[in-house]
Structures are given as C-alpha cells and as structure tokens.
C-alpha positions in Angstrom: 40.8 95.0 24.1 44.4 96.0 24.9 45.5 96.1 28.5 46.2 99.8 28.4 42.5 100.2 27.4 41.2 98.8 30.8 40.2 101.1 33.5 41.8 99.0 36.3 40.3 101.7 39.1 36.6 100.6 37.3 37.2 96.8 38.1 35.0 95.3 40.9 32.3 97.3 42.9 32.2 100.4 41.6 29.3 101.5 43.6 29.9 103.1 46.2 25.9 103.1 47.1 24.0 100.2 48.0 20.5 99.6 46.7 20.9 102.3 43.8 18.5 100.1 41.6 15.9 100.2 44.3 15.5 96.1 44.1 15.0 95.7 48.1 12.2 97.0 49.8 12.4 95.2 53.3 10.0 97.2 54.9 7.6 97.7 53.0 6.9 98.6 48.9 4.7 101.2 49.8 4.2 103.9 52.1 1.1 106.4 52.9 2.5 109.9 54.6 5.6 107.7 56.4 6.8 111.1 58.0 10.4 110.5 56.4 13.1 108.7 58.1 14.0 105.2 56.2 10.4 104.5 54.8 10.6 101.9 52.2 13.6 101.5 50.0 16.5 100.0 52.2 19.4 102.1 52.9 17.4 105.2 51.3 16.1 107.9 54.0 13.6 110.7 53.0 14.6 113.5 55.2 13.4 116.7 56.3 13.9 120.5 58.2 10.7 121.5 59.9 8.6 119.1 58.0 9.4 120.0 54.5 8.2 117.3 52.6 4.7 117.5 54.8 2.4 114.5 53.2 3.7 112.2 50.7 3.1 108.7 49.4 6.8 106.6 48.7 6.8 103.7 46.6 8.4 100.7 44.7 7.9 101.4 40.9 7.9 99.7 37.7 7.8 102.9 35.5 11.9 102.8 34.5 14.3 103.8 32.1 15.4 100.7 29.8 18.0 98.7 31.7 15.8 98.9 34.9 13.3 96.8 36.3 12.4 99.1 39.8 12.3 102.5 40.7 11.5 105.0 43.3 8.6 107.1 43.2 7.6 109.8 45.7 3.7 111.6 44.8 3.0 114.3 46.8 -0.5 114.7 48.6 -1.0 118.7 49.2 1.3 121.2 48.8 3.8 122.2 51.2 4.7 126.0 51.4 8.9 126.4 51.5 10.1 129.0 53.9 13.7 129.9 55.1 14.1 126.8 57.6 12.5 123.9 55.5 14.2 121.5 53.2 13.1 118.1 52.0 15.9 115.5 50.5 16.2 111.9 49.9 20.0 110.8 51.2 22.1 107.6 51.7 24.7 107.5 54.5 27.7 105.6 53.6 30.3 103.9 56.2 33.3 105.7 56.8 35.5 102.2 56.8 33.9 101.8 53.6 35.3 105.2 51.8 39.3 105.4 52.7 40.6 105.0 49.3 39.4 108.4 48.7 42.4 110.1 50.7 39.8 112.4 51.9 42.1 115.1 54.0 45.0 115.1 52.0 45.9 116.6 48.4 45.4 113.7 46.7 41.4 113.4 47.5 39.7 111.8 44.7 36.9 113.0 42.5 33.4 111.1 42.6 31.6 111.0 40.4 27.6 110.7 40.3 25.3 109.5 37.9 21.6 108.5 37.8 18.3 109.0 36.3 15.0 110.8 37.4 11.7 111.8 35.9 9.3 114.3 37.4 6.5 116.5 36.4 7.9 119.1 37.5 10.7 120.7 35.6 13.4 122.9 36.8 16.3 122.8 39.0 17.5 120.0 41.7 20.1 120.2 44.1 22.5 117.3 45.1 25.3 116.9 47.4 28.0 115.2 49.0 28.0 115.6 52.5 30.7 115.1 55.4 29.2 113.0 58.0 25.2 113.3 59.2 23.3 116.2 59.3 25.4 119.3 60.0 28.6 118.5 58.1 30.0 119.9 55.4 28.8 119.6 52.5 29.5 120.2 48.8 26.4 121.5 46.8 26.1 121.1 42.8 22.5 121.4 40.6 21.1 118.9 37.7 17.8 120.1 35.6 15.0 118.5 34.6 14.1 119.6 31.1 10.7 117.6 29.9 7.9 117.0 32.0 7.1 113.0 32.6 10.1 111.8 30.9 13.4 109.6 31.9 16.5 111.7 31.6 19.9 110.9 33.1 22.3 113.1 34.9 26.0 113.2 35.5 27.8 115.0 37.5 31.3 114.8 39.5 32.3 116.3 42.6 35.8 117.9 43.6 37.5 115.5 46.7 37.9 117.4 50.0 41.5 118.0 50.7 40.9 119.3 54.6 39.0 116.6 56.1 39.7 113.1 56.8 36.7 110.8 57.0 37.0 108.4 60.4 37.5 105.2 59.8 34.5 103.2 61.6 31.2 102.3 61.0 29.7 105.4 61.8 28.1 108.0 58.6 31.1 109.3 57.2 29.8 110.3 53.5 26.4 111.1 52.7 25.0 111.3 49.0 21.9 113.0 48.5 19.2 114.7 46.1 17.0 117.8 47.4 13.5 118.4 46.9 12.9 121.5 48.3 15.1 124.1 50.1 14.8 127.0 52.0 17.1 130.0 51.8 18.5 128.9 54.9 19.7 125.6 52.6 20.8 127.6 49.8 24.6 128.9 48.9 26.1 130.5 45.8 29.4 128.0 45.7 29.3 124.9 44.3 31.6 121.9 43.4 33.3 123.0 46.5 33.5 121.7 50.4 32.1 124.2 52.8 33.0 124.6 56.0 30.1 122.9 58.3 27.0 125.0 59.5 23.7 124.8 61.5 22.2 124.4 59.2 24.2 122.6 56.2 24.0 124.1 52.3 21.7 121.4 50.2 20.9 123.2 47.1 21.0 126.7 45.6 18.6 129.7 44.8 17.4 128.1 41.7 16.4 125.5 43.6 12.5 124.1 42.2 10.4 123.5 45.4 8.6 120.4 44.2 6.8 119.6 47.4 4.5 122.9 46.8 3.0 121.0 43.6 0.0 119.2 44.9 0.0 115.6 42.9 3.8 116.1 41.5 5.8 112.9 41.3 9.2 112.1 41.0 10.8 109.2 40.1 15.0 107.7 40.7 16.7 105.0 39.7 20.2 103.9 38.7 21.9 106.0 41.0 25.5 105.2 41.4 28.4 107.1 43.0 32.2 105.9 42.3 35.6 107.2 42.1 36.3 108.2 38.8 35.8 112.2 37.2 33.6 110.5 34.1 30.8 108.2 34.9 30.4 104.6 33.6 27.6 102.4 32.9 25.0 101.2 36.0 26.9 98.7 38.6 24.2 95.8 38.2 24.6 93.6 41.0 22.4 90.4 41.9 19.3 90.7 44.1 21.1 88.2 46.4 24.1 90.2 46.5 21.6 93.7 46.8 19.9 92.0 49.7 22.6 91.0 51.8 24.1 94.2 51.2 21.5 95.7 52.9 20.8 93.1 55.8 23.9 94.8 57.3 22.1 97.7 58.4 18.3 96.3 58.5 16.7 92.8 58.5 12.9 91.4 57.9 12.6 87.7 59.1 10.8 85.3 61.0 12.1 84.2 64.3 10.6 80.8 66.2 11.0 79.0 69.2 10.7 75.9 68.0 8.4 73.1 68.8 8.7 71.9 72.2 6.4 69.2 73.8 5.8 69.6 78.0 4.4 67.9 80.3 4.5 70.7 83.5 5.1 74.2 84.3 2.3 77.0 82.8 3.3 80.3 81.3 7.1 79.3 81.4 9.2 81.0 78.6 10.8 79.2 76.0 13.9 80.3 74.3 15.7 79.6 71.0 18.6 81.1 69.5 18.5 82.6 66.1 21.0 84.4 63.3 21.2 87.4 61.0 21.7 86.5 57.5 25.1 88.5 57.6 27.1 90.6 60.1 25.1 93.8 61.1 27.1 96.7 61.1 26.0 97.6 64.9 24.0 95.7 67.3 20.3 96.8 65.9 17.3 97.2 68.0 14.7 94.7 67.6 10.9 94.5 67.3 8.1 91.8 67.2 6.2 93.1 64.5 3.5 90.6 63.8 2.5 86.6 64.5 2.8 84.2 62.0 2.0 81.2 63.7 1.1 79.9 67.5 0.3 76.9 69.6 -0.8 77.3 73.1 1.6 80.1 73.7 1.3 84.3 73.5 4.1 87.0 74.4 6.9 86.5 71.6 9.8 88.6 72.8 13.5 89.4 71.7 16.7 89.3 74.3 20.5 89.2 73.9 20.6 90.9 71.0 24.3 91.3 69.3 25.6 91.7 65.7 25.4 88.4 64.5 22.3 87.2 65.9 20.3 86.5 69.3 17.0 84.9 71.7 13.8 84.7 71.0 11.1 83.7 73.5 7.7 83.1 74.1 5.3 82.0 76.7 3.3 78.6 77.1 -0.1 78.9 78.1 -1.3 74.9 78.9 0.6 73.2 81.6 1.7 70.4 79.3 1.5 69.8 75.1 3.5 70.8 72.3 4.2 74.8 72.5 5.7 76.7 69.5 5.4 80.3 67.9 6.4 82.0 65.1 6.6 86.1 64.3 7.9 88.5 62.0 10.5 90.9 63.2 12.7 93.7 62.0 16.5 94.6 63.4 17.6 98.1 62.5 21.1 99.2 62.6 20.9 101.9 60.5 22.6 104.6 60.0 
C-alpha cells in the first residue's frame, strides 16, 4: 500500500474506550437487579434518574456478531413506567489527561466518531451522547435505530468537536460516552450533533426516544463499541485480554492479598502485616474491601491499611499464642470514575 494511502491519525490505539469488547468482567459475569452503578462489565456503569431502569439482570454474553467472542446483555425483569424525571443509560467516563489531542475549546476540536453493534427485541429509536464531564455537563445528543427484532446490526455515527470548552487535563471524568435506554421528557431536546450548554438535568436522547425498560422480558445486547478521532469509522480496535485487563486494573482490581506464613512462638491475637502491589498504577488511591477468605490458619480478622496508588498492607490476627499463622482473602480496590 502506498504511503499516501495510510491513515497515520488511525495508527496505534484508536480506542478511545476501554473494555469495548466486554472481555473483563472483574466483578462479577453476572448480576441479579445490581441497582446500576458499575455492576459487571469493567469500566461500563449502568446509570439512572429516579430509578429508571427499576429491575434488571446484567450479564457477560456469548450471543455476538462474527468477530466477537463476548457481549453485554441487559434483560429486563418488569416493566418500568417512564415519566418526565427518569432516564436509564449505560455510560463510560473517560480521563480528561487521556483526551487532549482533541483541542476541545478551540476551533480546531476534532470529530469522534462512534461505532458499535447492538441487538434488542425491541425496535425503535436509541439515543447516544457525548457528554462533558459527569452527570450535569454538557452534552451532545444524536439517535441510531434498531430496525429487526433479535438481530445484530451495527451503527455508526460521528459527533461535531466542542469548540467552547476545554476538557481539564487530570484524572478526573472529562468525556463521557454513553447509550440511553429510556428517557424522560425532562432528557429529551430537539438539537442534535451539537454541544448544549450544561443543565439540571443534562439532554440524553430525543422525543423519539423507545423506552425499553417498560418491556417486561426485553433484552438488549452491545458489543464492539469504539470511539476514536476520525469523522468515518474503522474496523473494531482488538486488543489482547492482557492488554484489556490491565487497562482496566487502573480504575478497579480483583486479587488475593496474604500475609504470609509466619511461625511464632508468643504473643496471641497480634496482627501480622505484609505488603502487597496493584498489577499497574491506579488512577487514584481506591478504597478497599475484604470481600471473602480464601484460606486461614489459626488467624481471623483480615484487614487492609496504607492504601496508596501502587499498592499497600494487609493484616490479620493470630489466634494461638505460638505456630505457624497465615491468611489469605479476596479483595477489590475501586478507583473508579
């Protein structure tokens, strides 16, 4: 291929999501009416205005387009009646250190451009959005449909840069990507492919949006979903499940942490410490929890202390006054955003 064929702006990570193939599920594969928040899928929050996706079952699939070996799947258990203050949308917050090449602020804002597939049974129109920041931001609104009941379709569709606001450059939610649900006339505008000023509360969709949480049993299914700067879309980013995972360990980590093996021959409910590390830099020091045991000897009380980006102290009690003394748990760190 000629040099003046290449998309040099295409090279590398295009992707400006992480987890679009839905390969890591750290918390858990599966979910029984999770209340949204980040439920499953890592970096992928199911959110909600006044309950608006009610009860709901959230999933890892294997029912894909070709190309794909995991989806997303969301079944809904009862239907949920949409008035003016509800909404229900499944968003990814993106880093605002990670998103300064798109001149956001300044006349020369780029274009992104989204593309992914879904499948629901229930046709109609979705919205989707870029969003400035968390909740409240500005936001810019545009619609896809879903044409045939049950079947895999793809969607493309690029969004104008935002010329009047710069996005900070930290690790705080600077961009937001989402797809809506269900939306409420207080959710609803008549512009699209175009930044709105923020409002309490934000535009997610239009009138035509379909309220798919009011289908008792409706499913809907995502996958592929990739975001990059460019105003035409290009094939799926695939990336390796390594790569995926660490990706992710920045904002939320599953491991065991042990103290060790250590032999006594005094003492009685004295706490033992060891030192541990995250698989990768967190992006903020995460809050920590002791979710389950995986393995003890004479000692109870697993606990977590000094937490910090990188890493930090587990400890435990003994319960003999001399022998060997070790523990084991499972625990999650969450430094999401």
């Amino acid at each position: 291929m000629p040099l003046s064929k290449i998309q040099t702006g295409n090279l590398g990570r295009r992707n400006l999501l992480i987890n679009g193939d839905f390969q890591i599920f750290q918390r858990a594969t599966s979910a029984t009416n999770p209340g949204g928040g980040y439920d499953t899928a890592d970096r992928w929050r199911s959110s909600q205005n006044s309950s608006g996706l009610g009860n709901y079952n959230a999933e890892q699939s294997t029912d894909t387009p070709n190309g794909f070996g995991n989806s997303y799947k969301l079944t809904k258990s009862g239907s949920t009646t949409i008035s003016s203050g509800m909404s229900a949308y499944i968003e990814q917050y993106i880093e605002g250190q990670n998103v300064q090449h798109l001149n956001y602020g300044s006349s020369s804002a780029k274009k992104l451009t989204a593309s992914f597939f879904v499948k629901s049974s229930v046709t109609g129109t979705y919205g989707c959005f870029l969003g400035d920041g968390t909740t409240n931001g500005k936001k810019n609104v545009q619609t896809f449909t879903i044409s045939s009941a049950n079947t895999w379709e793809k969607k493309v569709l690029t969004f104008n840069g935002d010329t009047s606001t710069a996005l900070d450059n930290d690790n705080s939610a600077e961009l937001a990507f989402g797809i809506v649900l269900a939306a409420g006339s207080n959710f609803q505008t008549g512009s699209t492919n175009s930044w709105l000023s923020a409002a309490n509360p934000s535009a997610l969709s239009t009138s035509s949006q379909t309220q798919w949480v009011q289908t008792d049993g409706a499913t809907f299914f995502m996958t592929g979903i990739q975001l990059e700067v460019s105003d035409v879309a290009t094939d799926f980013e695939h990336r390796s499940f390594a790569e995926e995972l660490t990706a992710c360990q920045r904002y939320f980590v599953a491991m065991e942490v042990s103290s060790g093996v250590t032999y006594l021959t005094n003492g009685g409910n004295i706490p033992l410490g060891n030192g541990f590390h995250f698989p990768t830099t967190m992006r903020a020091t995460p809050s920590g929890t002791v979710v389950s045991n995986v393995a003890a000897a004479n000692s109870n009380s697993g606990s977590l202390a000094q937490l910090s980006t990188h890493g930090g102290r587990y400890k435990c009690n003994m319960t003999v006054s001399a022998g060997s003394v070790s523990r084991t748990d499972n625990c999650t760190f969450d430094a999401e955003l």
